[in-house]
LUMBAKE-983953 format. One record per residue: residue in one letter; x, y, z of N, C-alpha, C in turn. Coordinates in pm, whole numbers. Last residue first. Example, Ala and Ser with C-alpha at 12.3 -4.5 7.8 and 13.67 -1.06 7.14 Angstrom:
KERO type    nc1    nc2    nc3   cac1   cac2   cac3    cc1    cc2    cc3
KERO    s   1285   -225    708   1367   -106    714   1290      3    787
KERO    a   1319   -569    780   1230   -450    780   1320   -330    780
//
This chain:
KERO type    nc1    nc2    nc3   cac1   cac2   cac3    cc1    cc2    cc3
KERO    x   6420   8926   8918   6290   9045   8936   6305   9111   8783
KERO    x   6582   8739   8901   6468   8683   8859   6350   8785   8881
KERO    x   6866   8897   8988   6820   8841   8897   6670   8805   8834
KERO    x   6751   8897   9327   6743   9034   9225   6744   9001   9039
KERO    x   6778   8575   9315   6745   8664   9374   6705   8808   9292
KERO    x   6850   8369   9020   6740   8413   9149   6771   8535   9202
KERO    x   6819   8157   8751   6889   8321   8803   6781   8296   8957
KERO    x   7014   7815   8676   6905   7928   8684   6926   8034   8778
KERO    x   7246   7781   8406   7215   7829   8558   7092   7933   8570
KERO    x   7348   7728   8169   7236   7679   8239   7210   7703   8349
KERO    x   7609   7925   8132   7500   7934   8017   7351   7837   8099
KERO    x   7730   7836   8342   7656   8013   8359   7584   7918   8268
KERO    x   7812   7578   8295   7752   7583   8382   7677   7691   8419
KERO    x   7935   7568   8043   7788   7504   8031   7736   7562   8175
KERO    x   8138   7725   8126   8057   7854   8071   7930   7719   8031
KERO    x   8308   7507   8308   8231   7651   8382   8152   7723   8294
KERO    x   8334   7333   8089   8235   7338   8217   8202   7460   8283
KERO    x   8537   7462   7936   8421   7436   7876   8306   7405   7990
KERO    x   8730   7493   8128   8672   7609   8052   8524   7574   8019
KERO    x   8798   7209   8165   8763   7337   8271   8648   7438   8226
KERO    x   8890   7164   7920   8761   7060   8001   8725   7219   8071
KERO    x   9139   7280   7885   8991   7335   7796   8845   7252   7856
KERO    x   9248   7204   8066   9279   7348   8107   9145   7381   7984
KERO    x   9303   6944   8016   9227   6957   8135   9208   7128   8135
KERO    x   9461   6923   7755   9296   6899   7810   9205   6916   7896
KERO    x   9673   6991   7839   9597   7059   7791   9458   7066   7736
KERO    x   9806   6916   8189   9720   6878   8044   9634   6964   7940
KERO    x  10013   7099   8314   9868   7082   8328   9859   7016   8223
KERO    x  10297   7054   8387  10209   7137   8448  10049   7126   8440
KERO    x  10408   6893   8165  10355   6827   8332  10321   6976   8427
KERO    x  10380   6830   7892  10242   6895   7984  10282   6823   8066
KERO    x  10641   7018   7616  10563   6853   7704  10467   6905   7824
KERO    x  10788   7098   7513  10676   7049   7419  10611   6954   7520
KERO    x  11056   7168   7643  11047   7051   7593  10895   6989   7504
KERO    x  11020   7471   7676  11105   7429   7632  11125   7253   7551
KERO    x  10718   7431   7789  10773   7557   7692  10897   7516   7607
KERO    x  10760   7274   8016  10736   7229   7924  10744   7312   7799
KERO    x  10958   7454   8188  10986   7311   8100  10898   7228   7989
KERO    x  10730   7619   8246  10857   7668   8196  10971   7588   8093
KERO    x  10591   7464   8382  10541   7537   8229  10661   7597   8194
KERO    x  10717   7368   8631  10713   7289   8525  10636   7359   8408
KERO    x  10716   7600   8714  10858   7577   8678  10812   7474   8571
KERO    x  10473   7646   8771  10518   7741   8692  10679   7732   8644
KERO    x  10397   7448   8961  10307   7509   8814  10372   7580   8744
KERO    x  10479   7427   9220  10536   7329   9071  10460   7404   8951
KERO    x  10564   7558   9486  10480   7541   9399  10577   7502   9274
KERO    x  10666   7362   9799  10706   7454   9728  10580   7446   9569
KERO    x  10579   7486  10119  10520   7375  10048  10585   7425   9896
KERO    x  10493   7696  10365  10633   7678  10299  10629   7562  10177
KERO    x  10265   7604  10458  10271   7779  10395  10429   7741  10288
KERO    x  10106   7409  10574  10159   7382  10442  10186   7538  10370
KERO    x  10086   7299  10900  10139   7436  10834  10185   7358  10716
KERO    x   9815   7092  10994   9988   7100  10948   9973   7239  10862
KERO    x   9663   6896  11220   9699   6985  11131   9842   7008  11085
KERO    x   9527   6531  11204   9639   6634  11299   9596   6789  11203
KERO    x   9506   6198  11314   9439   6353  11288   9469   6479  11380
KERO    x   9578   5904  11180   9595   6061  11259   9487   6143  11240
KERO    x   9500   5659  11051   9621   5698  11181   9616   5797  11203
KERO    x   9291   5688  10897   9277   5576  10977   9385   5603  11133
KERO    x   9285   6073  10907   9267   5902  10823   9240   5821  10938
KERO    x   9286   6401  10832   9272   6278  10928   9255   6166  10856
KERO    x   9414   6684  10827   9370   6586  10736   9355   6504  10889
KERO    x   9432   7036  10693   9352   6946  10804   9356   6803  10776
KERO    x   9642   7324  10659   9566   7237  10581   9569   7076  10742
KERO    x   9621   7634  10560   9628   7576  10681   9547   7401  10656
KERO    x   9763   7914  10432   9803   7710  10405   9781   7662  10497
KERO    x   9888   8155  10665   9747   8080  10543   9812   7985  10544
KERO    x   9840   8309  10958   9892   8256  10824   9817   8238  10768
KERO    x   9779   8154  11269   9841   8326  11205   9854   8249  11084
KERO    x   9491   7994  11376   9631   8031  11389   9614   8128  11277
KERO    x   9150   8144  11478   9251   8030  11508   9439   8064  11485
KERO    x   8972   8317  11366   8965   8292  11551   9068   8150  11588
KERO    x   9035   8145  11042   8925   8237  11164   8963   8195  11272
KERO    x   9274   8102  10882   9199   8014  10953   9135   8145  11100
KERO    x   9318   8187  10557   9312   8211  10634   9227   8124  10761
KERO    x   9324   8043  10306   9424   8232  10337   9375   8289  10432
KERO    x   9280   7775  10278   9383   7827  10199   9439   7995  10268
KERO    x   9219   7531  10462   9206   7662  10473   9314   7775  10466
KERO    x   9125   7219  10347   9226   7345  10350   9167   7477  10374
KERO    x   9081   6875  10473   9025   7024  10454   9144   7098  10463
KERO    x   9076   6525  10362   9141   6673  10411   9041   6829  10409
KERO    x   9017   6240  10510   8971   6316  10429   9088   6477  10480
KERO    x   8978   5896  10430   9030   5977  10509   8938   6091  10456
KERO    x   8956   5680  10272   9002   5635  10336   8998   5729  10465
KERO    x   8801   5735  10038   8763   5659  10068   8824   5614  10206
KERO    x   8828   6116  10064   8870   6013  10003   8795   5913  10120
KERO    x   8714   6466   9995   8675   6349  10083   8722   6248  10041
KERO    x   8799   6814  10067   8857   6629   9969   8795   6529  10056
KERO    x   8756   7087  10100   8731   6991  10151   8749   6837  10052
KERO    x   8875   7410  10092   8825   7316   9994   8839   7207  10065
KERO    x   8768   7765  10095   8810   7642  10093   8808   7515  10049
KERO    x   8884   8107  10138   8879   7993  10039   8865   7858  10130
KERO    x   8784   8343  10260   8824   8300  10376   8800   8089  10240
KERO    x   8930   8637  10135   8809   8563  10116   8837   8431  10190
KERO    x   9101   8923  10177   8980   8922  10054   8903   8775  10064
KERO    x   9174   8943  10524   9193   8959  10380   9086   8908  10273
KERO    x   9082   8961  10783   9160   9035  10766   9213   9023  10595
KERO    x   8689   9036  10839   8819   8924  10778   8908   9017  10747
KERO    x   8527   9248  10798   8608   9242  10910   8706   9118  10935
KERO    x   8373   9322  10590   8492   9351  10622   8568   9299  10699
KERO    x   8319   8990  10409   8256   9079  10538   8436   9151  10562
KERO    x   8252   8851  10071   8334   8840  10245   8339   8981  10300
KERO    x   8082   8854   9906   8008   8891  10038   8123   8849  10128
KERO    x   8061   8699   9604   8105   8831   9665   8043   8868   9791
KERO    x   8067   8353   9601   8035   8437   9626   8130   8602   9617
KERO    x   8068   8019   9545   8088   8109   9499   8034   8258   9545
KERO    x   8061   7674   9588   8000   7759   9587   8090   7909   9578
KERO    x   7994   7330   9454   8113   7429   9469   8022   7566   9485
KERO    x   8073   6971   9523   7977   7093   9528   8024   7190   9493
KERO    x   8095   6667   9277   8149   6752   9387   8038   6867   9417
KERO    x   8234   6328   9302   8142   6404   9296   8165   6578   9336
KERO    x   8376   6128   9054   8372   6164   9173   8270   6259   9175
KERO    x   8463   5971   8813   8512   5933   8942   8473   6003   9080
KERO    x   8291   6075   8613   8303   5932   8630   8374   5879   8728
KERO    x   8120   6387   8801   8178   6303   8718   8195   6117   8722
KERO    x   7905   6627   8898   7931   6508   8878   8042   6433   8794
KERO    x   7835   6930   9067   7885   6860   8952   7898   6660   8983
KERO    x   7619   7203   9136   7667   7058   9162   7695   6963   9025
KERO    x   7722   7518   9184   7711   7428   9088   7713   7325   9156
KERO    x   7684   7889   9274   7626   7751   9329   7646   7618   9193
KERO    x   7673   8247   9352   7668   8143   9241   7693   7983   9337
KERO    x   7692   8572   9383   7630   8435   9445   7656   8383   9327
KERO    x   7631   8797   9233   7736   8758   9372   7693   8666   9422
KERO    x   7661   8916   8928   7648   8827   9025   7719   8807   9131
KERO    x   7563   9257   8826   7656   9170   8905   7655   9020   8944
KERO    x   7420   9383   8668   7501   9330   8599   7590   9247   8636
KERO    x   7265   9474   8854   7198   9387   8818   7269   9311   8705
KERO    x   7338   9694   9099   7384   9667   9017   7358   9515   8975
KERO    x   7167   9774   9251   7167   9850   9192   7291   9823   9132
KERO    x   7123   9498   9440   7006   9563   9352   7057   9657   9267
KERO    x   7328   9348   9605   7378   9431   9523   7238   9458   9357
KERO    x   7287   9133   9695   7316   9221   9833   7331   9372   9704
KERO    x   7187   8914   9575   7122   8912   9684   7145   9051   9734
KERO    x   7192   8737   9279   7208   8858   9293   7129   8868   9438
KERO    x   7308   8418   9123   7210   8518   9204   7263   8688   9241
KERO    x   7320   8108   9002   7390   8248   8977   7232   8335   9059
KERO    x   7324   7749   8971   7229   7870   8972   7323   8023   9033
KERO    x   7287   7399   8841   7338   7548   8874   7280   7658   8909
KERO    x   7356   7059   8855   7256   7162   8828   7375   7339   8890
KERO    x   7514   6872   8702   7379   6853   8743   7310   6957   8790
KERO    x   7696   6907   8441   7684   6984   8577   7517   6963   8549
KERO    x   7963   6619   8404   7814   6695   8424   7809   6783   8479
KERO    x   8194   6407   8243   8146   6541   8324   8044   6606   8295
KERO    x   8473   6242   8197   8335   6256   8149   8252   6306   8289
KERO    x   8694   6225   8401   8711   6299   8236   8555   6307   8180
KERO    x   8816   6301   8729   8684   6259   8648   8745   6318   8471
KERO    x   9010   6298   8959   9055   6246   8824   8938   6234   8703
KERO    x   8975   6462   9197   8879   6302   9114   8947   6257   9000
KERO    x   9175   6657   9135   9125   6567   9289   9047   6440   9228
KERO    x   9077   6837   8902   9215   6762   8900   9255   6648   9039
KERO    x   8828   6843   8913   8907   6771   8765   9026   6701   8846
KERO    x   8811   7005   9152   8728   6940   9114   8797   6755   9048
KERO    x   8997   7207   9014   9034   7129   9187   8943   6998   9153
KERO    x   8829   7326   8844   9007   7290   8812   9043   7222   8894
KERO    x   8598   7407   8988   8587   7301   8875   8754   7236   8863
KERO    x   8728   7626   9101   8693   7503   9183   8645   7406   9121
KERO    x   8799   7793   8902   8892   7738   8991   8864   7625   9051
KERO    x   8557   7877   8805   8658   7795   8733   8733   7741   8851
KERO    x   8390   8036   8996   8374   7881   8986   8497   7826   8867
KERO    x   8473   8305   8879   8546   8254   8988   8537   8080   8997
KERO    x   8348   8296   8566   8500   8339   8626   8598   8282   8741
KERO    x   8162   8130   8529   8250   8094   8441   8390   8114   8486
KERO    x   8022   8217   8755   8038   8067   8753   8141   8051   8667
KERO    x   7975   8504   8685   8025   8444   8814   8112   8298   8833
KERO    x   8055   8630   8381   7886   8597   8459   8011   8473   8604
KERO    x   8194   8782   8216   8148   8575   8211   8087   8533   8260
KERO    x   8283   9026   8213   8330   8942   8256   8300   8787   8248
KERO    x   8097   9092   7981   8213   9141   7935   8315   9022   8080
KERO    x   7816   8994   7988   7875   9020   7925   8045   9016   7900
KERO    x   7807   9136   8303   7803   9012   8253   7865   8936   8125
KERO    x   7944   9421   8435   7897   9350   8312   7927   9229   8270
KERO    x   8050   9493   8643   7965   9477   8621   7872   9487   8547
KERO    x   8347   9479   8522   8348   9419   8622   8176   9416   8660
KERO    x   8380   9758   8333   8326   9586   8273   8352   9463   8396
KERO    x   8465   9901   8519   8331   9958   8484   8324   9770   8399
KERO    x   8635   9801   8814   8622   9853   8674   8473   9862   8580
KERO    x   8644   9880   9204   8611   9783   9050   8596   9877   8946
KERO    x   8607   9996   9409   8736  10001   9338   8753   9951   9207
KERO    x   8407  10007   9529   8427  10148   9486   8539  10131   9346
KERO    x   8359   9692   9639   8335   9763   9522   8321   9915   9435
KERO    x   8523   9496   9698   8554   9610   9665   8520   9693   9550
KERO    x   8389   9211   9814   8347   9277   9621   8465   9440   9649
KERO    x   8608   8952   9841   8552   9100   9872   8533   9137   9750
KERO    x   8466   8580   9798   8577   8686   9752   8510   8855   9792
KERO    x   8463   8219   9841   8402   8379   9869   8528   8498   9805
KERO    x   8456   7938   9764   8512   8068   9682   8500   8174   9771
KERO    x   8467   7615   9809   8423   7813   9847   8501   7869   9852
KERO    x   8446   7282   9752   8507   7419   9744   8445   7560   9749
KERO    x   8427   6926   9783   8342   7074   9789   8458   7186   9831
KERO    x   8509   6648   9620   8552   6778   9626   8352   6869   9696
KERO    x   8508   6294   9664   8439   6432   9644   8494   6503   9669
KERO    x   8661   6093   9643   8487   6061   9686   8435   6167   9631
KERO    x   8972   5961   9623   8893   6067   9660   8773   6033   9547
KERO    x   9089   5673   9777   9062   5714   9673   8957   5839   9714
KERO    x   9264   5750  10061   9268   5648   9953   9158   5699   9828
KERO    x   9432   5926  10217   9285   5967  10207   9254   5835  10126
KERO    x   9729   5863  10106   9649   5934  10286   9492   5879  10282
KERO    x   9833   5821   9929   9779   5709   9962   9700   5774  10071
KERO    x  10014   5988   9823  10088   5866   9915  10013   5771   9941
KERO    x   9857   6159   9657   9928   6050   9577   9979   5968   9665
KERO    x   9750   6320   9852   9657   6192   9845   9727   6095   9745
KERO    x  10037   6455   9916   9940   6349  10068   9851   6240   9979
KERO    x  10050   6626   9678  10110   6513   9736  10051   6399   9849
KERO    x   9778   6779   9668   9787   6692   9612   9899   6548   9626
KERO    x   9826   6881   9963   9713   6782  10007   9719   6681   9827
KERO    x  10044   7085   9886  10050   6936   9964   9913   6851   9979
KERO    x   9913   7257   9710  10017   7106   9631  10024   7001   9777
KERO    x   9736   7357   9854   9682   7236   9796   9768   7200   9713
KERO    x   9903   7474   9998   9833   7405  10069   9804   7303   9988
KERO    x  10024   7705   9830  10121   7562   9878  10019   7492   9957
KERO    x   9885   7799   9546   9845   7811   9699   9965   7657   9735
KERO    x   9892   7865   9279   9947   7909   9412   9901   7924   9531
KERO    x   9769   7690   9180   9888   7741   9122   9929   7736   9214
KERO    x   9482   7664   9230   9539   7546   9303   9709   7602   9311
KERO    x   9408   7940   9242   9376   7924   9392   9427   7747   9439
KERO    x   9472   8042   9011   9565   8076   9092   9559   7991   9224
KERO    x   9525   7901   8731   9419   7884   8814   9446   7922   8971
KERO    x   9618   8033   8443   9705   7996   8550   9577   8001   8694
KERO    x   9590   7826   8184   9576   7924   8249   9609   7928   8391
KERO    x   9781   7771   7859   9779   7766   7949   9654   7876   8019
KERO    x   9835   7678   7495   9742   7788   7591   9704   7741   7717
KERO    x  10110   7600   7318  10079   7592   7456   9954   7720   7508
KERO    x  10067   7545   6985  10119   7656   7071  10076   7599   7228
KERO    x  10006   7484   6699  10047   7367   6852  10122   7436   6982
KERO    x   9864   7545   6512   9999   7650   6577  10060   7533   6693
KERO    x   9639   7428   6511   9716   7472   6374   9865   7534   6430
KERO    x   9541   7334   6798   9568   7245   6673   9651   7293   6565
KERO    x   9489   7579   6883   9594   7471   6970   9665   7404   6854
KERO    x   9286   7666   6685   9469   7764   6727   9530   7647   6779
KERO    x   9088   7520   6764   9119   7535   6635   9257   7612   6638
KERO    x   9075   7632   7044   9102   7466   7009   9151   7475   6889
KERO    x   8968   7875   7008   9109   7845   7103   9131   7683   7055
KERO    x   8707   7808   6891   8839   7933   6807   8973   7865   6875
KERO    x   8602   7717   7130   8583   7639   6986   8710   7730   6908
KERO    x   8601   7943   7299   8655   7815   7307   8718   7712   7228
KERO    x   8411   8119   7183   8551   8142   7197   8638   8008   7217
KERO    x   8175   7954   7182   8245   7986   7070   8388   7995   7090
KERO    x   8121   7954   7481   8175   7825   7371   8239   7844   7238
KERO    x   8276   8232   7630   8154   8173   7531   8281   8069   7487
KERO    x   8532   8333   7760   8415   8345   7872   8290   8251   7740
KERO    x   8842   8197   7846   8717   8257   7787   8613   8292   7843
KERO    x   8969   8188   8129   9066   8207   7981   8994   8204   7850
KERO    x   8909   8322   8365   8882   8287   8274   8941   8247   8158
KERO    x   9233   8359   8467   9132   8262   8449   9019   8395   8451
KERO    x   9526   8435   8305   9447   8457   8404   9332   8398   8403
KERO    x   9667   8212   8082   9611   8356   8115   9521   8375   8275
KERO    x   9981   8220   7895   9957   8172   8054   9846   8320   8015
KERO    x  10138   8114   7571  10042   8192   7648   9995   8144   7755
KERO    x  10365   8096   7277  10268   8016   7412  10195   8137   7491
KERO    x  10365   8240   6984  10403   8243   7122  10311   8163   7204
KERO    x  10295   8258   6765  10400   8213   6733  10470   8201   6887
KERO    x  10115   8444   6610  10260   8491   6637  10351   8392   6685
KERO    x   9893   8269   6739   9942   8260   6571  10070   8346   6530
KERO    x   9914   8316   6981   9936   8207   6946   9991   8210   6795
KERO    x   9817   8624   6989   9971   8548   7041  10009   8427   6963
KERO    x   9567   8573   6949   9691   8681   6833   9778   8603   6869
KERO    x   9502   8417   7100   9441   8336   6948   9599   8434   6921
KERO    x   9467   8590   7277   9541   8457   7321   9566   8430   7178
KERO    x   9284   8800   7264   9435   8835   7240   9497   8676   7276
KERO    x   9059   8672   7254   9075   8675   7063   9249   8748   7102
KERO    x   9011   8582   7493   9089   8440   7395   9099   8538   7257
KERO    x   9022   8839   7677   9105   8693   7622   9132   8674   7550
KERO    x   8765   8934   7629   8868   8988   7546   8989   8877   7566
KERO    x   8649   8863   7853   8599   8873   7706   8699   8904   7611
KERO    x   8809   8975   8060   8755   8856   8069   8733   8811   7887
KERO    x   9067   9224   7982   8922   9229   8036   8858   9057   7966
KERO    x   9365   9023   8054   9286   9139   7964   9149   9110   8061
KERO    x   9606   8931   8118   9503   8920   8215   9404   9040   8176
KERO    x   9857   8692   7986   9779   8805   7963   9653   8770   8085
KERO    x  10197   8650   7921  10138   8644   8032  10010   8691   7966
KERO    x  10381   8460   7642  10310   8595   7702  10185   8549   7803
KERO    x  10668   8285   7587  10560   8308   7704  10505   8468   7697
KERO    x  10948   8371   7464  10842   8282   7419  10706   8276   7497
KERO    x  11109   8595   7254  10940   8615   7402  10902   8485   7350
KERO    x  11252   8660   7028  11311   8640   7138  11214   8590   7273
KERO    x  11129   8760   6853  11162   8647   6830  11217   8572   6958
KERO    x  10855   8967   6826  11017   8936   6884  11040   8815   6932
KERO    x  10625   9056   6732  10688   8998   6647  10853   8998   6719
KERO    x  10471   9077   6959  10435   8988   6897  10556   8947   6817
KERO    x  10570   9349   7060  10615   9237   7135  10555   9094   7083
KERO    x  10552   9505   6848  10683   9458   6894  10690   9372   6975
KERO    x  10289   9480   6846  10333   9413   6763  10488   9453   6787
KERO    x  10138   9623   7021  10209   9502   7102  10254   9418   6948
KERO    x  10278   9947   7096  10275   9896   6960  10246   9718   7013
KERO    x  10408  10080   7343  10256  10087   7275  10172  10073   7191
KERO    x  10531   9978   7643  10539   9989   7482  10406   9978   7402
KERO    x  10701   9994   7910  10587   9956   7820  10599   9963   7681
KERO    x  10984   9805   8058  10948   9906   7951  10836   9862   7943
KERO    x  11075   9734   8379  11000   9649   8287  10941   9798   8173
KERO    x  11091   9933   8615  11207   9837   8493  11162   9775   8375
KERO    x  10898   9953   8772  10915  10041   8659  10998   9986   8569
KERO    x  10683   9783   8906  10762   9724   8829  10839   9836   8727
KERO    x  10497   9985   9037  10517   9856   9127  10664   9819   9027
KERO    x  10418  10197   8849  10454  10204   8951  10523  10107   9046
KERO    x  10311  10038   8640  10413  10112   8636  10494  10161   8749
KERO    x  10081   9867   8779  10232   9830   8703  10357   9944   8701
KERO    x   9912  10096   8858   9988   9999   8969  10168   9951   8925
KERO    x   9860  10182   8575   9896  10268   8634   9968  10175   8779
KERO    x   9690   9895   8520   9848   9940   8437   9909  10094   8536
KERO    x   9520   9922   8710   9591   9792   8680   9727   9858   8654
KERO    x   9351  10178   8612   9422  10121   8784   9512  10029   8764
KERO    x   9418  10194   8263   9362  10177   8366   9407  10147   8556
KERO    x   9440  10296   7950   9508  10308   8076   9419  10285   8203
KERO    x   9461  10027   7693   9408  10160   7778   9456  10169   7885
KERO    x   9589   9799   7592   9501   9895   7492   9479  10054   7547
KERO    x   9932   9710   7692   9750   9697   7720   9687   9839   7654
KERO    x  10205   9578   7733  10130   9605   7633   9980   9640   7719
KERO    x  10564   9528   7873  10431   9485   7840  10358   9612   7756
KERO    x  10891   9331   7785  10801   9452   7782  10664   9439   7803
KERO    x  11046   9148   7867  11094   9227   7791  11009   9343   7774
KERO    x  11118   8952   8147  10983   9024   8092  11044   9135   7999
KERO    x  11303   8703   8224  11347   8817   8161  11176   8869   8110
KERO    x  11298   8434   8468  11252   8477   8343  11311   8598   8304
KERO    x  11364   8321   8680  11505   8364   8611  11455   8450   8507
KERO    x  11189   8289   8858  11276   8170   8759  11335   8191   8715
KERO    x  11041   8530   8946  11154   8439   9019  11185   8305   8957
KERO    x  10924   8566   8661  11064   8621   8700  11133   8579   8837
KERO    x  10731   8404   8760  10765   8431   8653  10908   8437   8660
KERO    x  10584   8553   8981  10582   8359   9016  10740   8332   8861
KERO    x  10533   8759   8860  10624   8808   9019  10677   8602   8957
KERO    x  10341   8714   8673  10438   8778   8661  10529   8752   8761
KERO    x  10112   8633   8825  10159   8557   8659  10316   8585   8672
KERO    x  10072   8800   9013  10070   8685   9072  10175   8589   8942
KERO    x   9971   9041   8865  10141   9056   8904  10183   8909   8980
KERO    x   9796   8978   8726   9882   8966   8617  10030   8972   8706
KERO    x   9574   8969   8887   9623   8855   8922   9735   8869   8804
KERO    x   9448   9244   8843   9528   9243   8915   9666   9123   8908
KERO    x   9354   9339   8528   9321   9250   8614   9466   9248   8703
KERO    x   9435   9428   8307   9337   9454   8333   9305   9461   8446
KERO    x   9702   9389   8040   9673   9467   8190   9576   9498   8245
KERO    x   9736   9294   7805   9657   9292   7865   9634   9311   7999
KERO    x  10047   9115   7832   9971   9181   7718   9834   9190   7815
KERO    x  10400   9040   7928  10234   9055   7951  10173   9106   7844
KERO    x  10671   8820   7785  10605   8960   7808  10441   8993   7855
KERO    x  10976   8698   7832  10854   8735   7844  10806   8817   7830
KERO    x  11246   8430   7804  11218   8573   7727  11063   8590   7759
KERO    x  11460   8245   8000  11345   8253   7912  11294   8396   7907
//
């Protein structure tokens, strides 16, 4: 299969990419408006891969069915929409909008082009922890799941950030960006299709002199099968040995799991550290080796027109919850001065 990126903004394009080409893919070229840390990495990290500075060669080649893109947040869906109406599927980095409007545009494309708009939610994609805790609860482990709670934390590095990284505006405001993921866990653990967010709130605590930032954020959601919490932050502390100590807790009727996706504190070496107990055990288990399905099965469905990577309902549910959830979230800390 024939590829190409568009939109070099954002780091998680080499996560899109690397997961990509170990399938065999072929990346024919990438594209991005400006030169930034991102694309300067690319070149360096992947030189083989040609740029090119027209992306209407890579729109109009007949040959690319999948374009990767991880543009500045806001800018997404109007380069998803191009793709699509060229005539290409699309995997994007999450957010995959940031306004209802945009949303509303991306649906109206699904429909006229019947193009595949994927996003690639990295923290269920790729993490082998939580394909196994999704296998475990299809055996029955946990019996019916009760609730999701998930944490986000993430390092603000913030010398290193891009100038529309603190702008609301231009990234999506906290809840839309990082809380996607844990809405996507949320959806996809409960099985819920009719969906609330009972309440929300976005804050600013550690970072006054930049008021464009949120670093805090907080949603409680509800659905027709389940419940959940989810919290969100910039404040992992240097002294963790990597960017954010993720987790996510499943409560089923029978059992329950906890993952501690990239890292287990003052405990074992690795990541995928995943916890379960039921009626018969309670044990841990290394889920590092666990193999990931998201990206072989988009690969097949690309080819066969078919969603066993994600529903494409579930990938606009998502969306559409995380930006009801900024758009109603009340502000606090430095926010509300």
């Amino acid at each position: 299969m024939k590829i190409a990126a568009m939109g070099v903004e954002h780091r998680h394009i080499f996560g899109q990419l690397q997961e990509m080409l170990a399938l065999g893919c072929e990346c024919k070229g990438w594209w991005t408006d400006n030169d930034n840390n991102i694309s300067e990495v690319f070149e360096k990290k992947i030189p083989h891969i040609p740029r090119v500075l027209d992306k209407n060669i890579l729109l109009n080649d007949p040959e690319i069915d999948l374009i990767l893109i991880a543009d500045i947040p806001a800018k997404r869906a109007s380069l998803a929409i191009e793709c699509m109406n060229a005539g290409k599927d699309v995997m994007l980095d999450k957010p995959g909008c940031t306004t209802l409007e945009q949303l509303e545009e991306i649906k109206k494309t699904i429909d006229t082009t019947k193009r595949i708009f994927s996003i690639d939610f990295s923290e269920r994609f790729e993490v082998p922890s939580v394909q196994m805790a999704s296998n475990l609860i299809k055996q029955g482990e946990i019996g019916k799941v009760v609730q999701t709670v998930g944490f986000g934390p993430h390092r603000l590095n913030i010398d290193t950030r891009p100038d529309w990284f603190f702008r609301q505006d231009l990234y999506g405001g906290i809840l839309c960006d990082i809380a996607s993921h844990q809405i996507d866990q949320f959806l996809y653990f409960t099985k819920s299709t009719d969906v609330e967010i009972t309440s929300s709130s976005v804050g600013n605590f550690a970072n006054p002199q930049n008021t464009g930032l949120e670093d805090f954020g907080e949603i409680l959601i509800h659905g027709d099968q389940g419940q959940g919490y989810i919290r969100v932050d910039w404040y992992t502390p240097d002294a963790l040995p990597n960017w954010g100590d993720g987790r996510l807790t499943i409560l089923g009727t029978d059992g329950y799991i906890e993952l501690r996706k990239y890292v287990d504190i003052a405990g074992r070496e690795g990541t995928d550290h995943l916890f379960i107990v039921n009626k018969k055990r309670c044990e841990y288990i290394d889920a590092s080796k666990e193999p990931l399905t998201y990206f072989g099965n988009l690969m097949q469905d690309i080819i066969n027109r078919t969603e066993t990577a994600m529903k494409q309902s579930h990938c606009l549910k998502v969306m559409e919850l995380a930006i009801q959830a900024q758009n109603s979230a009340k502000r606090i800390g430095y926010l509300n001065q």
